[in-house]
ZALOTI-750735 format. One line per field, with one value per residue: z, y, x of N, C-alpha, C, O in turn. Coordinates in Angstrom, 1 decimal, always signed. Atoms other than C-alpha are relative to their C-alpha. Example, Ala and Ser with C-alpha at 12.3 -4.5 7.8 and 13.67 -1.06 7.14 Angstrom:
BEGIN
n.pz = +0.0_+0.0
n.py = -1.2_-1.1
n.px = +0.9_-0.9
ca.pz = +7.8_+7.1
ca.py = -4.5_-1.1
ca.px = +12.3_+13.7
c.pz = +0.0_+0.8
c.py = +1.2_+1.1
c.px = +0.9_-0.8
o.pz = +0.7_+0.9
o.py = +1.2_+2.2
o.px = +1.9_-0.3
! end
This chain:
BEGIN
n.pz = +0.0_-0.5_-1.3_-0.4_-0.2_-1.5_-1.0_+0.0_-1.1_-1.4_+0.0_-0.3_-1.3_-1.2_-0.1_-0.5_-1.3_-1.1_-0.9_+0.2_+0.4_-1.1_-0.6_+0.6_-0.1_-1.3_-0.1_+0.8_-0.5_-0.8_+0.4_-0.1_+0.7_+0.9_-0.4_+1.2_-1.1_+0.5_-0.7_+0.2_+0.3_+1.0_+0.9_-0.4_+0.9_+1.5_-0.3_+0.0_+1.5_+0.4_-0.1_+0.0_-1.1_+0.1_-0.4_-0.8_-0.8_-0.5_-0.2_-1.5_-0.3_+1.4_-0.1_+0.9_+0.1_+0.6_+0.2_-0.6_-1.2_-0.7_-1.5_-0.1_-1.3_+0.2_+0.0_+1.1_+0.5_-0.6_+0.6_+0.9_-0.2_-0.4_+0.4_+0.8_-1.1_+0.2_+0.9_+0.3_-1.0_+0.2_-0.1_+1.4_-1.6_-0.6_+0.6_+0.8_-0.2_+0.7_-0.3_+0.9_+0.5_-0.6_-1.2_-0.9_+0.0_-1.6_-1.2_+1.0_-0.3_-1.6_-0.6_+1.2_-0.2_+1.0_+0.0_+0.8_+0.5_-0.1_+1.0_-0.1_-0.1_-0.2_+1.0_+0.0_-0.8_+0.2_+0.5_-0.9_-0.5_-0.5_+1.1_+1.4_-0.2_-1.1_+0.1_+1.1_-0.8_+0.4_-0.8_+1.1_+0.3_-0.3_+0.8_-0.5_+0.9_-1.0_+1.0_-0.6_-0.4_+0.1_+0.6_+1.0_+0.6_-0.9_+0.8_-1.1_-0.9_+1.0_-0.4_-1.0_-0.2_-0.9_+0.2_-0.6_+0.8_+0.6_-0.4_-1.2_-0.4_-0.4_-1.5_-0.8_-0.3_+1.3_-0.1_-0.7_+0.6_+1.5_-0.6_-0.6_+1.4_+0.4_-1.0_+0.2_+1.5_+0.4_+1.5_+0.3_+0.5_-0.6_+0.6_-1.0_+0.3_+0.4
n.py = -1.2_-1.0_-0.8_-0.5_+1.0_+0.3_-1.3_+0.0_+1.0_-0.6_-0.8_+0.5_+0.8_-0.9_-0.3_+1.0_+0.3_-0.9_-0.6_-0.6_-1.7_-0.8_-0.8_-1.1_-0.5_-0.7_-0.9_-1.3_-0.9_-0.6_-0.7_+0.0_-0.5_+1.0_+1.6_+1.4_+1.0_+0.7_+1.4_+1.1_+0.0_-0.4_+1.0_+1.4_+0.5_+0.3_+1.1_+0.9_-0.7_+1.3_+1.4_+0.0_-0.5_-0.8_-1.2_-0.3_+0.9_-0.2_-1.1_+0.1_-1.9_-0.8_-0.5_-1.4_-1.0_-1.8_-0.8_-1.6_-0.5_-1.2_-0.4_+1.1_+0.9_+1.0_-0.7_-0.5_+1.2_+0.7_-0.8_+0.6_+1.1_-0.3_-0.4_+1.3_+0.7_-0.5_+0.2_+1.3_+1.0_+1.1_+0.3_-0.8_-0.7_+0.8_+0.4_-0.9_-0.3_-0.8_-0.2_-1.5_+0.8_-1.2_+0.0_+1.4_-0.3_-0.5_+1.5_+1.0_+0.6_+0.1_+0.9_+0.7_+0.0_-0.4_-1.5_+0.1_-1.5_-0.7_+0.2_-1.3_+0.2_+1.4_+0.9_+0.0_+1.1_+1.3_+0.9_+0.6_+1.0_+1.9_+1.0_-0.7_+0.6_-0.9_-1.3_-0.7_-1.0_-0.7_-1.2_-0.2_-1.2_-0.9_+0.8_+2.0_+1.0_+0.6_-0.3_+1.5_-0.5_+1.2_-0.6_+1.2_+1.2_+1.4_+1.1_+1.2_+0.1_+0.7_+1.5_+0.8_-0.2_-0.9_+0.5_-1.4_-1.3_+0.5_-1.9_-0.3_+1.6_+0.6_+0.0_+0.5_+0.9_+0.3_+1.2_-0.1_-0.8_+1.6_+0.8_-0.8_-0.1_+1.1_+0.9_-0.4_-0.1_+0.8_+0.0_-1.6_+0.4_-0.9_+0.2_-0.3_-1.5_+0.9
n.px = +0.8_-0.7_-0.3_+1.4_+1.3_-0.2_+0.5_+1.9_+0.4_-0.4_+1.1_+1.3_-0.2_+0.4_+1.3_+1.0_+0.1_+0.6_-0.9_-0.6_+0.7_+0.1_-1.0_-0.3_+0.7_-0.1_-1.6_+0.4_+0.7_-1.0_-1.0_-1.2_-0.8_-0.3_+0.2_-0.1_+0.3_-1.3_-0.2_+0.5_+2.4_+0.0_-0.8_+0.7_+1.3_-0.6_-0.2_+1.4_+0.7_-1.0_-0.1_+0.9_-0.3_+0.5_-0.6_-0.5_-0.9_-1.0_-0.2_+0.0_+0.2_-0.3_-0.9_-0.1_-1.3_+0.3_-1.0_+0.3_-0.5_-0.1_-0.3_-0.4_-0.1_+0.8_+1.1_+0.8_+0.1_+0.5_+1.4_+0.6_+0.7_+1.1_+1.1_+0.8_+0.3_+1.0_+0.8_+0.6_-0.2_-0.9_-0.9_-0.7_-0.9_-1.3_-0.4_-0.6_-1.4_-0.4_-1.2_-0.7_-1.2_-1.2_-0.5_-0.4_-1.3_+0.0_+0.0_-0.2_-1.8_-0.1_+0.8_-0.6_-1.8_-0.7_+0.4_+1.4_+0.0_+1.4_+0.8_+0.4_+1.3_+0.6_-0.1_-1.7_-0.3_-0.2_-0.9_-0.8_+0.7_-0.8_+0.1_+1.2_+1.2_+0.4_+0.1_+0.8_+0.8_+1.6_+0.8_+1.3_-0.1_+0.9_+0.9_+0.2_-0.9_-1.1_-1.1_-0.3_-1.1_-1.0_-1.5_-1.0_+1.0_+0.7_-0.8_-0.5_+1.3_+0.6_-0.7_-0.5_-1.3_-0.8_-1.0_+0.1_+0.0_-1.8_-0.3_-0.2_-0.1_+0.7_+0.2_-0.4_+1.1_+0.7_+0.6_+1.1_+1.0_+0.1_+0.9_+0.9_+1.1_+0.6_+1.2_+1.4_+0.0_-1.0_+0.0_-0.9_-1.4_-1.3_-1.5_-1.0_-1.5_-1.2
ca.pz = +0.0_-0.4_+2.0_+1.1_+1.1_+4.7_+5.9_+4.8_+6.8_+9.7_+9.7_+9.3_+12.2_+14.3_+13.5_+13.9_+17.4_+19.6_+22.4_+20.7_+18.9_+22.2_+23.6_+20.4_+20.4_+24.0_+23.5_+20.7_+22.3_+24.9_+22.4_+23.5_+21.6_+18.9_+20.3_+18.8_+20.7_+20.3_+20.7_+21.9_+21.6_+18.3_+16.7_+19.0_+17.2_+13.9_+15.9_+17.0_+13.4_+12.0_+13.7_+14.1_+18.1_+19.7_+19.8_+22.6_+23.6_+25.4_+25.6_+29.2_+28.3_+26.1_+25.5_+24.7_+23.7_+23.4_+22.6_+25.0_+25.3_+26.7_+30.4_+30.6_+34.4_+35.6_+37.4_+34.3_+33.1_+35.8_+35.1_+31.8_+32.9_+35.2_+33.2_+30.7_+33.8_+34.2_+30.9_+31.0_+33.2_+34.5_+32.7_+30.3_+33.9_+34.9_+31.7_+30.0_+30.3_+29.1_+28.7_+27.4_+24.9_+25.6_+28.6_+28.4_+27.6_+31.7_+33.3_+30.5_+31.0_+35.1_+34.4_+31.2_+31.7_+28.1_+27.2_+25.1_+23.4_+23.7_+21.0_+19.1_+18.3_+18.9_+16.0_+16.3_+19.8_+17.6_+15.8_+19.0_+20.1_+21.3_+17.8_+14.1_+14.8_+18.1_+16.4_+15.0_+16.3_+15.3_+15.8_+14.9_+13.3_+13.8_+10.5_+11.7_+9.4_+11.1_+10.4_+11.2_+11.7_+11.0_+10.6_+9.4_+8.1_+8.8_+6.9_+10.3_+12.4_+9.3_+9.3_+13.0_+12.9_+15.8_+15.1_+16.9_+16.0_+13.9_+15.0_+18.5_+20.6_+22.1_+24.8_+27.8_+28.6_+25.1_+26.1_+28.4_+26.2_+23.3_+26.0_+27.4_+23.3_+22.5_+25.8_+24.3_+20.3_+19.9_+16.2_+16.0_+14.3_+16.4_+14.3_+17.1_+17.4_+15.4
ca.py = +0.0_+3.5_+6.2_+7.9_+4.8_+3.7_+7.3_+6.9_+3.4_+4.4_+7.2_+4.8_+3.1_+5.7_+6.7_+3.4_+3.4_+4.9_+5.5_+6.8_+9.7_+10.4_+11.4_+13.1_+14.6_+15.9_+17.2_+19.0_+21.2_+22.1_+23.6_+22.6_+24.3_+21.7_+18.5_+14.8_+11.7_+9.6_+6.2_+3.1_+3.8_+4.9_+1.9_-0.8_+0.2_-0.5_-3.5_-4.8_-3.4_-6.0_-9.1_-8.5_-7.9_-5.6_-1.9_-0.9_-4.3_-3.9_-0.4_+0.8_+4.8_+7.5_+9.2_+13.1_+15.3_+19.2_+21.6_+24.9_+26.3_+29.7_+28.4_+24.9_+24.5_+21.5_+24.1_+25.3_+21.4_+20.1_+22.8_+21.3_+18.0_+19.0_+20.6_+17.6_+15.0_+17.7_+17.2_+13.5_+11.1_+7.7_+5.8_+7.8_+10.4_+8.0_+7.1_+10.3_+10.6_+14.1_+15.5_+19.5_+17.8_+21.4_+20.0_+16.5_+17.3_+18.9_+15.1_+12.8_+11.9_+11.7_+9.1_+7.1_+7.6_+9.1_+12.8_+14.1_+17.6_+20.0_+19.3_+22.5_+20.7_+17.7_+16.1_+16.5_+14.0_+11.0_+10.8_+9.5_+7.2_+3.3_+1.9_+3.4_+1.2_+3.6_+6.8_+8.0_+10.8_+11.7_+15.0_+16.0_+19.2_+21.9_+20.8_+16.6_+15.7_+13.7_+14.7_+11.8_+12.6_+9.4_+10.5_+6.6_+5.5_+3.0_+0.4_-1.4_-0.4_-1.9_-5.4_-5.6_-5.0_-3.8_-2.8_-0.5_+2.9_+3.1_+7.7_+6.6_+3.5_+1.1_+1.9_+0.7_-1.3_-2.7_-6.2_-5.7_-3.4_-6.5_-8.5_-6.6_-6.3_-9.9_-11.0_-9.0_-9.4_-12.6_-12.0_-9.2_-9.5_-8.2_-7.6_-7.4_-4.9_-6.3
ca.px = +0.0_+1.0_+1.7_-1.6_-3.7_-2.0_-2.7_-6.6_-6.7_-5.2_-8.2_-10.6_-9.1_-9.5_-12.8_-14.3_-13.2_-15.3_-12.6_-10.5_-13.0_-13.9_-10.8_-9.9_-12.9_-12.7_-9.1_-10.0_-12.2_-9.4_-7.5_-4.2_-1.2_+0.3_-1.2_-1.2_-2.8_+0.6_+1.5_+0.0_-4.4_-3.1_-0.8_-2.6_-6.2_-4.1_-3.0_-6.6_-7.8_-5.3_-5.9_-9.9_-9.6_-11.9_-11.4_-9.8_-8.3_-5.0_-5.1_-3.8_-3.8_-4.2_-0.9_-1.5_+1.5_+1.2_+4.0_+3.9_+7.1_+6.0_+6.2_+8.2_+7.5_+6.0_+3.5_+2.4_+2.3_+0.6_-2.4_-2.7_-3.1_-5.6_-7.3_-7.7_-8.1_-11.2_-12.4_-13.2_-14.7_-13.5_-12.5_-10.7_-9.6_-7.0_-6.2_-5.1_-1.4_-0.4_+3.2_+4.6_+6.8_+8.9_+9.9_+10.9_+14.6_+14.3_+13.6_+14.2_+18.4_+17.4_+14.6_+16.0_+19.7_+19.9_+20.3_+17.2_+18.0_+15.2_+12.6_+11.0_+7.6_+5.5_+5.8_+9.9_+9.3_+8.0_+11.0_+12.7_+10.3_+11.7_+10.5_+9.0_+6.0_+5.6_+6.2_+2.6_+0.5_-3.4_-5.1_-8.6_-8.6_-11.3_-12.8_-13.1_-10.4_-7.8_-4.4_-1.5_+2.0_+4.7_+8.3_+9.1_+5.8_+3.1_+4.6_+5.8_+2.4_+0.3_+2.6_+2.9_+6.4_+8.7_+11.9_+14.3_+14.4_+17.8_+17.8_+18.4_+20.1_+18.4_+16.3_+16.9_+13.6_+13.7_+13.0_+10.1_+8.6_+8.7_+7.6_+5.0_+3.3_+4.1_+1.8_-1.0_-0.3_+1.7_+1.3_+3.7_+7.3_+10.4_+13.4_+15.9_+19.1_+21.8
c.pz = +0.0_+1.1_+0.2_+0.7_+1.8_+1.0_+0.3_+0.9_+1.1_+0.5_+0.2_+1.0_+1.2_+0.0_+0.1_+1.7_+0.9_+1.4_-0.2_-0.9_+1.3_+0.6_-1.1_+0.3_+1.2_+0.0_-1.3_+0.5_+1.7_-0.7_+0.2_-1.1_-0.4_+0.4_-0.7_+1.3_-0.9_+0.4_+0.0_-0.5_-1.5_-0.9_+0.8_-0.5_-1.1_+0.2_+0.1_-1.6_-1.1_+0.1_+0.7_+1.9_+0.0_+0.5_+1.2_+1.1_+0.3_-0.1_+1.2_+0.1_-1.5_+0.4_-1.2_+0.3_-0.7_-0.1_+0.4_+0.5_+1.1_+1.4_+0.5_+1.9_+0.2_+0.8_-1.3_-0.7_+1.0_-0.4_-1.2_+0.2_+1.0_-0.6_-1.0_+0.7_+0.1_-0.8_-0.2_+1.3_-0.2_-1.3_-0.2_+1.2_-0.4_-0.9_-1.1_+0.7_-1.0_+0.6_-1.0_-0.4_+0.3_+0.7_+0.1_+0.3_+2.0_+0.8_-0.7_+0.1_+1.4_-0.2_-0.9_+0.5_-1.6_+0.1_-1.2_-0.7_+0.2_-1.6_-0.5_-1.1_+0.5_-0.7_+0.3_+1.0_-0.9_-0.7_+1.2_+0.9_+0.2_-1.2_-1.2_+0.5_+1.3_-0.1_-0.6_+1.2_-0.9_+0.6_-1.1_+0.0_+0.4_-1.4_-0.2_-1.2_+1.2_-0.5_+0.9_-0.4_+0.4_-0.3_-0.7_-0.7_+0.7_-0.6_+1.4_+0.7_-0.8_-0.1_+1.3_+0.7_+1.1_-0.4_+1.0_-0.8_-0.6_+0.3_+1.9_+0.8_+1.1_+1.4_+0.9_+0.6_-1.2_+0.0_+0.9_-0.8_-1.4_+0.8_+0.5_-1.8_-1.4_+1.0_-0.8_-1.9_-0.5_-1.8_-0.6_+0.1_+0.6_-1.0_+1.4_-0.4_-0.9_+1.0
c.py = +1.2_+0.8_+0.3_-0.7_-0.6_+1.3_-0.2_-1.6_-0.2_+1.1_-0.4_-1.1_+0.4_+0.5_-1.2_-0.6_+0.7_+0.9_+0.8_+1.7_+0.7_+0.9_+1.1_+1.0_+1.5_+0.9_+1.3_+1.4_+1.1_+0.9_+0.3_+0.6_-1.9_-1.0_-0.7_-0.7_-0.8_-1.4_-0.9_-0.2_+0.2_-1.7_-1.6_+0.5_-0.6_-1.5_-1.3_+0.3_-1.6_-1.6_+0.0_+0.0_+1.3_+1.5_+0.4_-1.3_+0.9_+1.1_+0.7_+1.7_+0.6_+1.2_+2.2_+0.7_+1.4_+0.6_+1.7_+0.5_+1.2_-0.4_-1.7_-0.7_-1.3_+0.4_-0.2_-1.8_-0.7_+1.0_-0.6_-1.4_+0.0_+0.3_-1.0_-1.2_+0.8_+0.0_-1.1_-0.6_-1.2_-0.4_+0.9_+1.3_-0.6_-0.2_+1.2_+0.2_+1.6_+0.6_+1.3_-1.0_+1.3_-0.3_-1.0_-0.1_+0.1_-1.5_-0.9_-0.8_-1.1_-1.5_-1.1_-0.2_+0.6_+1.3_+0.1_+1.6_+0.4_-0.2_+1.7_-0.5_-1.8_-1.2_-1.1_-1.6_-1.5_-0.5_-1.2_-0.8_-1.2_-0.5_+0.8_+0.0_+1.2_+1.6_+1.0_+0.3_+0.0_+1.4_+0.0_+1.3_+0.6_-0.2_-1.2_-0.4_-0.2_-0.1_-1.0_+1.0_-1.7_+0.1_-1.7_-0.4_-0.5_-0.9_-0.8_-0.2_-1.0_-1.4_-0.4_-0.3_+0.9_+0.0_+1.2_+1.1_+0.9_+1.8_-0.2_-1.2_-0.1_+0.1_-1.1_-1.2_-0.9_-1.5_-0.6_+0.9_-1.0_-0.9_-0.1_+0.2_-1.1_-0.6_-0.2_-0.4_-1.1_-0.1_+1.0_-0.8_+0.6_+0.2_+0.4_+0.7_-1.1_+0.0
c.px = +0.9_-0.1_-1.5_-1.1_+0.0_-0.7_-1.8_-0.9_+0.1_-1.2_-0.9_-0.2_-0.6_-1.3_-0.8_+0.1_-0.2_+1.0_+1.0_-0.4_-0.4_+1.3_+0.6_-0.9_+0.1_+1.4_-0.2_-0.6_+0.7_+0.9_+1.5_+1.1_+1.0_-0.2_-0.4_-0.2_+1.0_+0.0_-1.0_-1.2_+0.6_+0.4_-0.8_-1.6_+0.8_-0.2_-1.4_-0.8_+0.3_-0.5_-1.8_-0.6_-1.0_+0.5_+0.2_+0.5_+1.3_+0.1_+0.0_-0.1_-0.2_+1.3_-0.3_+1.2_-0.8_+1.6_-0.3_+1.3_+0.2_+0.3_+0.6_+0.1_-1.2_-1.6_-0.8_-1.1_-1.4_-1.5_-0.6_-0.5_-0.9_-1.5_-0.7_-0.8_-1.8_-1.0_-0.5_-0.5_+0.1_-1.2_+1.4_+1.3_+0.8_+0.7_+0.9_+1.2_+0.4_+1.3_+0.2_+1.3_+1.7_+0.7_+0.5_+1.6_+0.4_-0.3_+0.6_+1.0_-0.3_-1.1_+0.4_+1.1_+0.7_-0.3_-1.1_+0.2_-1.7_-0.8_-0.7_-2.0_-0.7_+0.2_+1.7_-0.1_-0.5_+1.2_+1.1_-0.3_+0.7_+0.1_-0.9_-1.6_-1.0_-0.2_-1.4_-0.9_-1.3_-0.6_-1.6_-0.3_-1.6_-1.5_-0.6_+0.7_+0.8_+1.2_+1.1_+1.5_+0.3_+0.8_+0.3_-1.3_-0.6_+0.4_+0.1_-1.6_-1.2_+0.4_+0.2_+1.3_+0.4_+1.2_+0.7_+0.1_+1.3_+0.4_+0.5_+0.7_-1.1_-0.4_+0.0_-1.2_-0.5_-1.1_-1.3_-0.7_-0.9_-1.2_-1.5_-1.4_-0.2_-1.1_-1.2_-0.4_+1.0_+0.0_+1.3_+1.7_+0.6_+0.9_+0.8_+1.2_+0.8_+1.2
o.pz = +0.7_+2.0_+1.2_+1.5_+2.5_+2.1_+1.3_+1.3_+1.9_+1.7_+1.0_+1.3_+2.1_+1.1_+0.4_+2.3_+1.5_+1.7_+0.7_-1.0_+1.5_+0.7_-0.7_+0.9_+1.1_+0.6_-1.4_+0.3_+2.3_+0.0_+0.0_-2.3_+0.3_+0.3_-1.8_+2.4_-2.1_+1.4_-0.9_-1.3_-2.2_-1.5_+0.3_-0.4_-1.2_-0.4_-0.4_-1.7_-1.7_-0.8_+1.8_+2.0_-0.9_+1.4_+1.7_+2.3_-0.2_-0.3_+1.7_+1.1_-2.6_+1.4_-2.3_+1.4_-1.5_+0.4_-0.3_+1.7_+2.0_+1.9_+1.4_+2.4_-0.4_+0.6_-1.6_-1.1_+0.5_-0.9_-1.3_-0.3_+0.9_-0.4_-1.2_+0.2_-0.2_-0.4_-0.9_+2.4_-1.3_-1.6_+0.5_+1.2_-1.5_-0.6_-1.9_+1.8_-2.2_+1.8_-2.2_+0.3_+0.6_+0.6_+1.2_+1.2_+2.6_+2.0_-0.1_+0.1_+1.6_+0.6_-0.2_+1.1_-1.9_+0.7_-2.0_-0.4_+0.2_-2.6_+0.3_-1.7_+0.9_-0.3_+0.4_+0.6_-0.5_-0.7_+0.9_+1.9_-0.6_-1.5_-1.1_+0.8_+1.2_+0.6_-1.3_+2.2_-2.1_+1.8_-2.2_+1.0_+0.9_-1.4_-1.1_-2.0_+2.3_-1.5_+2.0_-1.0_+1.2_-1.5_-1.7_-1.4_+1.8_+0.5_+1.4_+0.8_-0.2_+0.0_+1.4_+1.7_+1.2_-0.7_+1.4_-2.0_+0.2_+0.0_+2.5_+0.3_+1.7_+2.4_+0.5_+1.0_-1.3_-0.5_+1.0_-0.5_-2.0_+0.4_+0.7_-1.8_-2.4_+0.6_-1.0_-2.4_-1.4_-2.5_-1.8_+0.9_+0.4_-1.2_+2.0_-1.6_-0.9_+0.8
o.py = +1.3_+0.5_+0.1_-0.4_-0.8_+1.2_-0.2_-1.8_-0.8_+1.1_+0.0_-1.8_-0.2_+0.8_-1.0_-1.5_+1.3_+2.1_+1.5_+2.7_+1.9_+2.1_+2.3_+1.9_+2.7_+2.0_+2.5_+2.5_+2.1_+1.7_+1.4_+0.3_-2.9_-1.7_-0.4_-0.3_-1.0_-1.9_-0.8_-1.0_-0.3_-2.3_-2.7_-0.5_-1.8_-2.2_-2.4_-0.1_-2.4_-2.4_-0.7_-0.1_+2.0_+1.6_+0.5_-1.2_+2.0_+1.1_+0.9_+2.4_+0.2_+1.9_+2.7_+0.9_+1.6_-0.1_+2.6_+0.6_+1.3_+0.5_-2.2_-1.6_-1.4_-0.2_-1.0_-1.9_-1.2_+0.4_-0.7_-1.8_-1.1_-0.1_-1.1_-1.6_+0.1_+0.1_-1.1_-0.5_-1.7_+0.0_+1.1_+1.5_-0.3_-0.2_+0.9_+0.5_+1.5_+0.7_+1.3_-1.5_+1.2_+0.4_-1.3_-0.8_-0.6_-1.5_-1.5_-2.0_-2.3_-2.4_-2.1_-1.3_+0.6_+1.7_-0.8_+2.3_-0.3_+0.1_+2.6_+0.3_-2.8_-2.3_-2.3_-2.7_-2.5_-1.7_-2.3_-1.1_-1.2_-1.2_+1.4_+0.9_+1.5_+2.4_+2.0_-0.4_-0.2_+1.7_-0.5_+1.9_-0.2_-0.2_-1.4_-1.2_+0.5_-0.8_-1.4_+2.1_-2.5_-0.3_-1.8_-1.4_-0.8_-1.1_-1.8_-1.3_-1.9_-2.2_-1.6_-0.9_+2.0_-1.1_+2.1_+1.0_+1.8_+2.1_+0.8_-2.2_+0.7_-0.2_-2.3_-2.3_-1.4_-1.8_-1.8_+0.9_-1.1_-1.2_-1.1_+0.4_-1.1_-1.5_-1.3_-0.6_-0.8_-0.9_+1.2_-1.6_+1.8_-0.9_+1.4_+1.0_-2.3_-0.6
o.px = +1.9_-0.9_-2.2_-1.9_-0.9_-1.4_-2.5_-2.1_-0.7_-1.4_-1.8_-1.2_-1.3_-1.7_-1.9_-0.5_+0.6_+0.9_+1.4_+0.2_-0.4_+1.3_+1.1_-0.5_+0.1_+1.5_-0.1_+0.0_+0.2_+1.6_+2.1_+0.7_+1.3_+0.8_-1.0_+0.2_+0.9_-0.6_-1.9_-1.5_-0.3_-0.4_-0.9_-2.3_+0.4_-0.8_-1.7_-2.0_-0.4_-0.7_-1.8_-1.8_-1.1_+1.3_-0.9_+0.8_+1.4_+1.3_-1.1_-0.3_+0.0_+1.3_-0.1_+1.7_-1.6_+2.5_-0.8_+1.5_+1.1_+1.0_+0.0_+0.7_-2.2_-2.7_-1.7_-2.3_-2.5_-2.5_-1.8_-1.6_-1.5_-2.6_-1.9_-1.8_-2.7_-2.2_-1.5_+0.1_+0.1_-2.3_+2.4_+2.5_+1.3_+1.9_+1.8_+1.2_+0.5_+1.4_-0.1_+2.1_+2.9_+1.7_+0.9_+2.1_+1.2_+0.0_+1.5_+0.7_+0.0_-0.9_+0.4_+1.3_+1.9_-1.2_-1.3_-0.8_-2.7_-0.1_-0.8_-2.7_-0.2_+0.3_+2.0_+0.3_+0.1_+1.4_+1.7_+0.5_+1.6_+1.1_-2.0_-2.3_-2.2_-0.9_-1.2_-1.2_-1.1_-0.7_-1.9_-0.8_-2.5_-2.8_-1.4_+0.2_+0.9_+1.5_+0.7_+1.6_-0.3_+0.9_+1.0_-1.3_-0.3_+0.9_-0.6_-2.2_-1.8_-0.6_+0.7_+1.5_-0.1_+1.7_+0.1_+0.2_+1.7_+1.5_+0.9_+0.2_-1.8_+0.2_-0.1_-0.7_-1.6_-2.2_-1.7_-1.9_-2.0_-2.4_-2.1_-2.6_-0.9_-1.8_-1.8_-1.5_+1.8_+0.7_+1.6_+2.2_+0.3_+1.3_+0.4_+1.6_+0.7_+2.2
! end
């Protein structure tokens, strides 16, 4: 398949899954500055999309990224996730993970052990995601189109494929993270580090 045609099925991934229009939905209307619902609810609908699995199997959060660097404290941070936490109730509360990509550079080294240069958008953070397969963001614009952001492609998310992510070495949790998405998706191909 091509890029476009991946892009327009990955769309109709996302819109056939109730959980995940909600939360877009809901964030939308917050008007966060450059936000993308990133990561797993994203690449594991593809995943249950795939192997006929129902929508929102294995799904343990929704991962939102914004880009604010007017005020990089974790004040300021912690207000936005408030304020999103605010916008939903359970389940979805507990489950919204949101992070000022501005700022991850500032904990990132200390919690990881690697250094993380400062990023200067949202997008910028998927390139440096654990694995390609992990790198894709969704927003839903002001008009209900759904705009997708994938610095490598769906190509891997579409086959199932993990591989690592050849812009960064190998995170540190690689093998628990493998393990942790063969439990739930034993269908899914690793290529391992060389």
């Amino acid at each position: 398949m091509t890029t476009t045609n991946l892009e327009a099925r990955l769309v109709e991934v996302v819109r056939a899954d109730p959980n995940l229009m909600h939360v877009l939905t809901t964030v939308r209307a917050l008007d966060l500055p450059d936000w993308r619902l990133v990561s797993g609810a994203v690449y594991q609908a593809v995943w249950n999309a795939q192997t006929g699995r129902a929508a929102g199997y294995g799904v343990k959060d929704y991962d939102l990224a914004y880009f604010d660097a007017s005020d990089v404290s974790y004040e300021a941070e912690d207000e936005v996730i408030k304020r999103v936490a605010a916008a939903f109730d359970e389940p979805f509360r507990s489950q919204a993970e949101v992070r000022n990509q501005a700022r991850v550079h500032l904990w990132f080294e200390n919690r990881f052990g690697e250094p993380y240069d400062a990023l200067t958008s949202t997008d910028q953070a998927l390139s440096r995601f654990v694995a390609p397969t992990f790198a894709i963001g969704v927003r839903l614009e002001a008009d209900d189109a759904i705009t997708v952001a994938a610095p490598f492609g769906l190509e891997d998310v579409f086959s199932m494929t993990i591989r690592p992510n050849p812009l960064r070495p190998l995170a540190k949790g690689w093998a628990k993270t493998i393990a942790n998405a063969r439990g739930r998706w034993p269908e899914l191909t690793v290529v391992e580090p060389i």
